[in-house]
C-alpha positions as CSV (number, residue, x, y, z in Angstrom):
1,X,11.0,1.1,2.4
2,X,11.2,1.3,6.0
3,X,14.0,2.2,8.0
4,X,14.0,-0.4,11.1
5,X,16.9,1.7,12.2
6,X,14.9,5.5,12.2
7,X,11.7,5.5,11.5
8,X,8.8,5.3,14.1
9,X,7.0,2.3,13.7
10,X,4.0,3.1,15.3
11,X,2.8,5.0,12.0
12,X,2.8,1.4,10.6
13,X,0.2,-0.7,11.6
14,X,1.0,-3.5,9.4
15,X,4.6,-4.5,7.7
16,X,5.2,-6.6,5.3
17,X,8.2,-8.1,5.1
18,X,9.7,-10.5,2.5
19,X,12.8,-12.6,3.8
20,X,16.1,-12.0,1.9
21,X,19.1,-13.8,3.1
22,X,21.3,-11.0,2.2
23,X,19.7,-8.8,4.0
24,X,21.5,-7.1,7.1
25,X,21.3,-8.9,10.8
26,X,19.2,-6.1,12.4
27,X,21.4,-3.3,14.9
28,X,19.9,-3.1,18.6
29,X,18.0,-0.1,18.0
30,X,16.1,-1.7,14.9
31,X,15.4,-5.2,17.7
32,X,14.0,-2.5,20.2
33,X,12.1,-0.4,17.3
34,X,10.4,-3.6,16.4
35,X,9.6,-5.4,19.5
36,X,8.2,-2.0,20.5
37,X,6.2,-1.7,17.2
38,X,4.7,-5.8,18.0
39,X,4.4,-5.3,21.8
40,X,1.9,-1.9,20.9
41,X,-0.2,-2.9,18.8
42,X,1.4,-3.2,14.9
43,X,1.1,-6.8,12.8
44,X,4.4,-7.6,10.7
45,X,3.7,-10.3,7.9
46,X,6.7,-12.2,7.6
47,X,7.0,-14.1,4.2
48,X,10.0,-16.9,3.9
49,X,9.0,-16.7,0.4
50,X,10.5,-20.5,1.0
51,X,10.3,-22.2,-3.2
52,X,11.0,-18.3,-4.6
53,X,14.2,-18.7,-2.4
54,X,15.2,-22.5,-2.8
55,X,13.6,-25.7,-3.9
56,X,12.1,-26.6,-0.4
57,X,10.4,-25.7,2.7
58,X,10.9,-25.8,6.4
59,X,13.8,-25.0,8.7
60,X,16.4,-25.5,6.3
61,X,15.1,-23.1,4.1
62,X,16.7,-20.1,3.3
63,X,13.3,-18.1,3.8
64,X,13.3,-19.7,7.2
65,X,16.8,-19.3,8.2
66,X,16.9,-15.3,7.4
67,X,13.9,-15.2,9.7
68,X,15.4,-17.3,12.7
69,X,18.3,-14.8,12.2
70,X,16.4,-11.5,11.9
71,X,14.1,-12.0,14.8
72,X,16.5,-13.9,17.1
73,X,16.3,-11.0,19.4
74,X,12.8,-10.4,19.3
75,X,10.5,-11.6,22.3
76,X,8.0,-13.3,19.6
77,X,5.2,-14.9,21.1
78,X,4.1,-18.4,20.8
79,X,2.9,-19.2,17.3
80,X,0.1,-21.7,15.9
81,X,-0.9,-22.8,12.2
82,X,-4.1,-20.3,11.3
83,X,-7.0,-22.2,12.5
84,X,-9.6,-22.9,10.5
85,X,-11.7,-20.3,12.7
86,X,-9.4,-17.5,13.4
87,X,-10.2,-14.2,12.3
88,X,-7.9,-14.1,9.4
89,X,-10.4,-16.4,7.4
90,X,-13.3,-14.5,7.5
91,X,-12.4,-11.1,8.0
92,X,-13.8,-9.8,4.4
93,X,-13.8,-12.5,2.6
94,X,-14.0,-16.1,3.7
95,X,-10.6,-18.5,3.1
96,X,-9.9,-21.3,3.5
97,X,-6.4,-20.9,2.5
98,X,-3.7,-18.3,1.9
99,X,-1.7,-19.0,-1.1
100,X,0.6,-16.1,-2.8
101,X,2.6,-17.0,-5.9
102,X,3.0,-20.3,-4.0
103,X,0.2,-22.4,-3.1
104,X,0.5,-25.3,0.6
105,X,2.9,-23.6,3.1
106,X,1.2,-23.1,6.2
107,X,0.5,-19.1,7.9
108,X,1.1,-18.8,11.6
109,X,-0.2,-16.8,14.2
110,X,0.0,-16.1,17.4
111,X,-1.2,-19.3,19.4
112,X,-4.7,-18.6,21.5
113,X,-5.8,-19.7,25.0
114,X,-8.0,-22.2,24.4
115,X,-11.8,-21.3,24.2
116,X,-14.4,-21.9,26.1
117,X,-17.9,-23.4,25.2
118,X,-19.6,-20.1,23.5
119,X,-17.0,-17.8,24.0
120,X,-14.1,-17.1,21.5
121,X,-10.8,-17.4,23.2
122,X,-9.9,-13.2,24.6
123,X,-6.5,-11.4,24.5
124,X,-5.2,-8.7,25.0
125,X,-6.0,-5.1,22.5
126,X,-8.0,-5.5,19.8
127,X,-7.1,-9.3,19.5
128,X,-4.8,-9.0,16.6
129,X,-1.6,-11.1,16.2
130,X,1.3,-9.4,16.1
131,X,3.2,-11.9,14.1
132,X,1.6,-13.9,10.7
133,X,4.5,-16.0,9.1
134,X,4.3,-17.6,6.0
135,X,6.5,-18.8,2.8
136,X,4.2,-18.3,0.0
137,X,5.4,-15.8,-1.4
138,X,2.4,-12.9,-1.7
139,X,4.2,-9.9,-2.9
140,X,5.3,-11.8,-6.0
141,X,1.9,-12.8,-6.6
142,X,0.7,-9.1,-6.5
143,X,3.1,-7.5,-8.1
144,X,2.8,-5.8,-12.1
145,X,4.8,-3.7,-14.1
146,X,4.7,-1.1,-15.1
147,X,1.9,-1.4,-17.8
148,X,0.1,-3.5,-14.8
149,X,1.1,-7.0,-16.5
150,X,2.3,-9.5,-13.7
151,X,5.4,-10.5,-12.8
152,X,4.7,-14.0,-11.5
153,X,2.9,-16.7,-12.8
154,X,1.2,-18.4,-9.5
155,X,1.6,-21.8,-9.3
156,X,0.0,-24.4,-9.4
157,X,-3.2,-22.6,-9.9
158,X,-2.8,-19.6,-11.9
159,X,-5.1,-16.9,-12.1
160,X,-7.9,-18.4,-9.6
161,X,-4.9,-18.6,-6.9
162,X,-3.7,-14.8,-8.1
163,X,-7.1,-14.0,-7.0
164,X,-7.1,-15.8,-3.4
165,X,-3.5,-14.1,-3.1
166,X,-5.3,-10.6,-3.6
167,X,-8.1,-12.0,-1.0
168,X,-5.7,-13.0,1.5
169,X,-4.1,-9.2,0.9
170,X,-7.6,-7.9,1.8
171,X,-8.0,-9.8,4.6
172,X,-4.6,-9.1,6.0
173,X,-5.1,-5.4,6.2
174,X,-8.6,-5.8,7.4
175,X,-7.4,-7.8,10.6
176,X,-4.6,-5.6,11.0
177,X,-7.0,-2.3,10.7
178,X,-9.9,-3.2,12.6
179,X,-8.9,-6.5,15.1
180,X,-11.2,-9.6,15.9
181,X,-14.9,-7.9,15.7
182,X,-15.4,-11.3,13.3
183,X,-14.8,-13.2,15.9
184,X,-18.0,-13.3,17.3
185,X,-19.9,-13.0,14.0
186,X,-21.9,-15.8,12.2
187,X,-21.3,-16.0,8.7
């Protein structure tokens, strides 16, 4: 894994990390190694992993709480439900949803200016969000042993929602790797 604590951030474009709640409240130099690593360009995927963790979503969740807690010293910008136009759903291949082993919680991103009549809405970079949040769970729903069997049964919708998992992995990377030049492309 990474060390928050040591290790220079800026060789990771894109983190992934899965909420634990026993996991460590982070030290002041892993706050400043992270807001550095979101503030210059690098994507962290956040996953609550909410119904791995306890038998509901939302604020109260376990998932949830662990991340208030880790990022409370974080300057996080302001976050929005994925749109049904951003980026993330047609970078490679076209979504309409982003389930993991867990299929319904919502993905955030960071929230967009509004747009204006034939122009996507501009930031910043290359237009990627620093932050995506979500509670479904994606790791499980990737992960094999080692003879490559699965780990996880997805549910509710088995090996079709696997699939979309590994899609949604794709896409991930892609946006992290190469920014918004989907925005302004007709599928």
């Amino acid at each position: 894994g990474v060390d928050l604590d040591t290790d220079n951030l800026a060789f990771f474009p894109l983190l992934y990390w899965p909420m634990d709640p026993r996991e460590k409240s982070l030290s002041p130099a892993a706050i400043t190694h992270v807001g550095e690593n979101i503030h210059q360009g690098g994507t962290i995927l956040f996953d609550t992993r909410d119904l791995t963790l306890g038998a509901s979503r939302g604020p109260n969740s376990p998932g949830e709480q662990t991340l208030r807690r880790l990022t409370a010293g974080l300057d996080m910008p302001p976050l929005q439900p994925v749109p049904s136009d951003h980026v993330l759903t047609k970078t490679f291949y076209l979504l309409r949803s982003f389930p993991g082993r867990w299929d319904g919680g919502k993905v955030w991103v960071e929230a967009l200016p509004p747009s204006q009549p034939g122009h996507p809405p501009a930031r910043g970079g290359d237009g990627v969000s620093p932050v995506i949040i979500g509670s479904n769970d994606w790791a499980a729903a990737w992960a094999v042993d080692g003879r490559g069997n699965f780990l996880s049964e997805p549910v509710p919708g088995g090996e079709s929602q696997r699939e979309t998992a590994f899609r949604f992995g794709v896409n991930v990377v892609m946006y992290a790797l190469t920014g918004n030049y989907k925005a302004d492309q007709v599928h």
